[in-house]
C-alpha positions in Angstrom: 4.2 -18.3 13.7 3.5 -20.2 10.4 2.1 -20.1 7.3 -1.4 -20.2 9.5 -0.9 -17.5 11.0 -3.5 -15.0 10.3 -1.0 -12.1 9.7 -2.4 -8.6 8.0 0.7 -6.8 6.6 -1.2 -4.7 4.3 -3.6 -1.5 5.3 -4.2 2.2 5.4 -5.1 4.8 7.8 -5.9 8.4 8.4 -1.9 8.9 7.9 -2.1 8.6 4.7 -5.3 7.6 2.8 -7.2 5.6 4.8 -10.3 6.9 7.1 -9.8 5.0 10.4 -6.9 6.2 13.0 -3.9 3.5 13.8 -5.8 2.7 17.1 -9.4 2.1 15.3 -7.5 -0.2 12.6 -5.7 -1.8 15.6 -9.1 -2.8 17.3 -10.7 -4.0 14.1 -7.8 -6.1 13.3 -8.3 -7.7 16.7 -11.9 -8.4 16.3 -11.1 -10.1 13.2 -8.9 -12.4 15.2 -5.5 -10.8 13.5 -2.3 -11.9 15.1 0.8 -10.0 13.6 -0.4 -6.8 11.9 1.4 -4.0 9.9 0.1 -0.3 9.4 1.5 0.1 5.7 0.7 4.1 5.2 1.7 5.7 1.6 5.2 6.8 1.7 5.2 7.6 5.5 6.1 6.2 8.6 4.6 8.9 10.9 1.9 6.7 12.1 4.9 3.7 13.1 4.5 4.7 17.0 1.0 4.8 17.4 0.2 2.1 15.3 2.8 -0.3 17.5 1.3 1.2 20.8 -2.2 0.0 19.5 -1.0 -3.4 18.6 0.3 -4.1 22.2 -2.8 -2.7 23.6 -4.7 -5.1 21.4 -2.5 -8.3 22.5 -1.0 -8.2 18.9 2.3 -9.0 17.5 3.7 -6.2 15.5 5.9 -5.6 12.2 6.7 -2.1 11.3 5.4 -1.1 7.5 5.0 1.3 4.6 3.9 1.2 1.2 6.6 3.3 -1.4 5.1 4.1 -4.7 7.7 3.8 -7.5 7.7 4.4 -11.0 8.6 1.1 -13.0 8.1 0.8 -16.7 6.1 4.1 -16.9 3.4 2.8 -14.4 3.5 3.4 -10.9 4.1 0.5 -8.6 3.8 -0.2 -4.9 6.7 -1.7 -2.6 5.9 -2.5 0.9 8.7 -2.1 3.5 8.1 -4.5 6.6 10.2 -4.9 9.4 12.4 -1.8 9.3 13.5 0.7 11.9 11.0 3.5 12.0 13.6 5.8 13.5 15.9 5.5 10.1 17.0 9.0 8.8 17.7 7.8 5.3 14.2 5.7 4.9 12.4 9.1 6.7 14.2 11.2 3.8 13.4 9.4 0.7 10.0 9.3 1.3 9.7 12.8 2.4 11.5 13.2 -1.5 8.7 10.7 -2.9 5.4 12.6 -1.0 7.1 16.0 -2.1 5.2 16.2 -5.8 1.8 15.2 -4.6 0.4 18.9 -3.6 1.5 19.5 -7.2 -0.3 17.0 -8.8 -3.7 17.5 -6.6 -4.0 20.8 -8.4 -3.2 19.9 -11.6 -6.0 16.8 -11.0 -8.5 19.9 -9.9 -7.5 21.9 -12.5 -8.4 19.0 -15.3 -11.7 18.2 -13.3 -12.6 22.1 -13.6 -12.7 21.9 -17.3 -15.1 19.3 -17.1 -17.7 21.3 -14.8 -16.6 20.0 -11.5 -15.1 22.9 -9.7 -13.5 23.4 -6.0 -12.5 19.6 -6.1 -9.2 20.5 -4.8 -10.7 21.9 -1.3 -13.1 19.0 -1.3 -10.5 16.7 -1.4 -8.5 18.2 1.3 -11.6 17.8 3.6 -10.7 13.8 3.4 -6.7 14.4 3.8 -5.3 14.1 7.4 -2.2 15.1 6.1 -1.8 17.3 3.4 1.2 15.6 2.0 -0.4 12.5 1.1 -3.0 14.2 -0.6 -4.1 11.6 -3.4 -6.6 10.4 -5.8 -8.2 8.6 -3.3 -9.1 11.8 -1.3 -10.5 13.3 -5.3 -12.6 10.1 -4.9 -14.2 10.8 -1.4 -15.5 14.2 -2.4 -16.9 13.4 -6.3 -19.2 10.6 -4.2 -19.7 13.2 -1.4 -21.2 16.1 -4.2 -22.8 13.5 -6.5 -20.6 12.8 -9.2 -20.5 9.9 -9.2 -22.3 6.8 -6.9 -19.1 5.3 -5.4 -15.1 5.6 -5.5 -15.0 2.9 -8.1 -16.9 5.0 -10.4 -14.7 8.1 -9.8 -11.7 6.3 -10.7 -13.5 4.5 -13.9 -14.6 8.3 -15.3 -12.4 10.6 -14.1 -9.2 9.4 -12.3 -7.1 7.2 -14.9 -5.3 7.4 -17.6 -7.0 10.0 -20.9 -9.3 10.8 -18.0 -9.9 14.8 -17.2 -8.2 14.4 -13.4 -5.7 11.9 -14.4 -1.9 13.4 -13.9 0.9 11.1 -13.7 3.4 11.6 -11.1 7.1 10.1 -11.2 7.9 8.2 -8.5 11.0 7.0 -6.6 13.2 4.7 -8.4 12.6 0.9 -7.5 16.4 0.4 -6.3 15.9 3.8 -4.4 12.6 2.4 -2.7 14.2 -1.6 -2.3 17.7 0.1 -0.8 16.0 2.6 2.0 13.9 -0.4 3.3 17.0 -3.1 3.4 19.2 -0.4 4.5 17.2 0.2 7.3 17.1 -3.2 8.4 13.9 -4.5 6.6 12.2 -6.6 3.8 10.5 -5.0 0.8 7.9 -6.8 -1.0 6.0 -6.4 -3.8 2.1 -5.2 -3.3 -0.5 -6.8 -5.3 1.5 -7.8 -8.2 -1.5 -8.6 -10.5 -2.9 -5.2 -10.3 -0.5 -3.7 -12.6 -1.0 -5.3 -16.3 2.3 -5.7 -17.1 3.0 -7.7 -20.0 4.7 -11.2 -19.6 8.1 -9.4 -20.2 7.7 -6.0 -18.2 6.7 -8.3 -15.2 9.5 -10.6 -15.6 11.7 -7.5 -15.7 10.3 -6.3 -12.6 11.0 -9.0 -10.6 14.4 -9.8 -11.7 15.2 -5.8 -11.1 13.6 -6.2 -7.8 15.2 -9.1 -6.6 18.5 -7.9 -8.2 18.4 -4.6 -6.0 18.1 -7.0 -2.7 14.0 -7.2 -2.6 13.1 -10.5 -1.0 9.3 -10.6 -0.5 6.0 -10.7 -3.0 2.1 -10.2 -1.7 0.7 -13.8 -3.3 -3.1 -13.4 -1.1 -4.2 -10.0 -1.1 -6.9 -7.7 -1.0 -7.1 -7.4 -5.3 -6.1 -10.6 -5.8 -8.5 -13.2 -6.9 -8.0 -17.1 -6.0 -6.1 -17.6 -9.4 -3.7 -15.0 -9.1 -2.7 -16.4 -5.8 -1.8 -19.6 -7.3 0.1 -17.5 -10.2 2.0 -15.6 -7.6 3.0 -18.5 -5.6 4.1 -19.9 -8.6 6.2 -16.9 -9.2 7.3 -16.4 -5.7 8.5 -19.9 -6.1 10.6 -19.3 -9.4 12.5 -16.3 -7.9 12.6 -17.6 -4.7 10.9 -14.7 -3.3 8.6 -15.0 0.4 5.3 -14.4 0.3 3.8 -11.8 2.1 -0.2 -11.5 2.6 -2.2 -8.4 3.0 -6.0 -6.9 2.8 -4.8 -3.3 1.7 -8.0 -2.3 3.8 -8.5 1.6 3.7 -12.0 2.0 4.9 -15.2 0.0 6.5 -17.3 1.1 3.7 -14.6 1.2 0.4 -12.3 -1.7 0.7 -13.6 -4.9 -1.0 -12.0 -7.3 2.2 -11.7 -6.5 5.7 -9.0 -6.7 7.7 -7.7 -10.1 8.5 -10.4 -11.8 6.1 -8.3 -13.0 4.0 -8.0 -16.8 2.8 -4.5 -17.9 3.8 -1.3 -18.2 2.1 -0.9 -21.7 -0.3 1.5 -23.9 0.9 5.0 -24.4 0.3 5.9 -20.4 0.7 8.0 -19.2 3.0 5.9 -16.5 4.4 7.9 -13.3 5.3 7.1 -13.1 8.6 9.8 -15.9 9.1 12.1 -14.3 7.8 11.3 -11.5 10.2 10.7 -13.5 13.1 13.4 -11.0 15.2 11.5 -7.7 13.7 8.4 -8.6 15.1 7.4 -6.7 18.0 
């Protein structure tokens, strides 16, 4: 495998907040002429066995994968573990600790969305979840479109979702060297998702890859779903500078929601070391 390869480390399903099962994802990706795929679900690994099971049915290569949220600079930010072993206690623990607040937060999100007239969005949203745990903003998103709030997920998240918004509640993550350690220690890469989705200033972004790589991460999504063609040149550039992999990802959740399919995306720029390579005995 090269930098050709047409690898999809990047997606969601009904484990977490996606709306197709490991095996429907599985079978897309093979349509879409995928060879090594990862099943990246929100803090959980759950989906790790059937996910793998689907890939060999497919004729796929396999990496295993999850997506921690962290809190980094007061914003939260995604780390994507590839590669580890799903059966890891300490990895299964920590993000059992990270889903923990969410059921929390949903009702403090329907509670603000109340004020403003939309009521029951709590229940509504759990019609979307497949497991309660993961319950997320996402889920809020399904059922505003579903009763007419708003046209399309975009829009929910634009009114209602982010920050000074009436269902925005921020939610502290796990700590970046907590998130970096459990995927390592478990015999893994972590990477860091779509790097140009966060804003950071020139500073906080050069502090979160100099944290990141301090802690033992190794890996950086350069082509990915939110990225457009410049940021993919900007983040091989900086996957250059701190000698980082480069990792490439749709971060498809849904036929109808996600702006690129799944193993649609252009291919990584040259002169990267993509992770997969570094991986190369992880792959299954």
């Amino acid at each position: 495998m090269n930098a050709l390869t047409n690898a999809d480390l990047h997606c969601h399903s009904v484990v977490s907040d996606g709306t197709l099962t490991p095996e429907a994802l599985a079978e897309r990706a093979k349509a879409n002429g995928v060879d090594l795929w990862a099943l990246t679900d929100h803090d959980e690994i759950d989906g790790q066995a059937r996910a793998l099971a689907a890939a060999r049915a497919q004729g796929m290569r396999y990496l295993t994968g999850t997506e921690i949220s962290v809190t980094f600079a007061n914003q939260t930010v995604h780390i994507v573990g590839l590669g580890f072993d799903a059966h890891n206690t300490a990895l299964a623990e920590g993000l059992r600790r990270t889903r923990g607040g969410r059921r929390e937060r949903a009702l403090e999100m329907s509670d603000g969305l109340a004020k403003v007239g939309i009521h029951g969005a709590y229940e509504g949203a759990l019609k979307y979840v497949g497991n309660p745990e993961l319950i997320s903003r996402t889920h809020f998103a399904r059922f505003l479109v579903e009763t007419g709030a708003c046209k399309e997920t975009a829009e929910v998240f634009r009114k209602y979702l982010t920050e000074g918004k009436p269902g925005y509640v921020p939610h502290r993550w796990a700590r970046l060297q907590d998130a970096v350690q459990w995927v390592t220690e478990a015999g893994g890469m972590a990477v860091i998702a779509h790097p140009a989705r966060y804003g950071f200033t020139p500073n906080e972004e050069y502090a979160l890859f100099s944290e990141f790589k301090a802690h033992g991460g190794r890996g950086v999504e350069v082509v990915t779903g939110s990225h457009s063609s410049q940021d993919a040149v900007r983040y091989a550039e900086t996957a250059l500078e701190f000698e980082l992999a480069a990792s490439r990802g749709s971060d498809f959740h849904s036929p109808t929601e996600s702006r690129i399919d799944l193993g649609t995306l252009p291919m990584l720029p040259g002169k990267l070391t993509p992770v997969w390579e570094l991986l190369a005995d992880r792959i299954q």
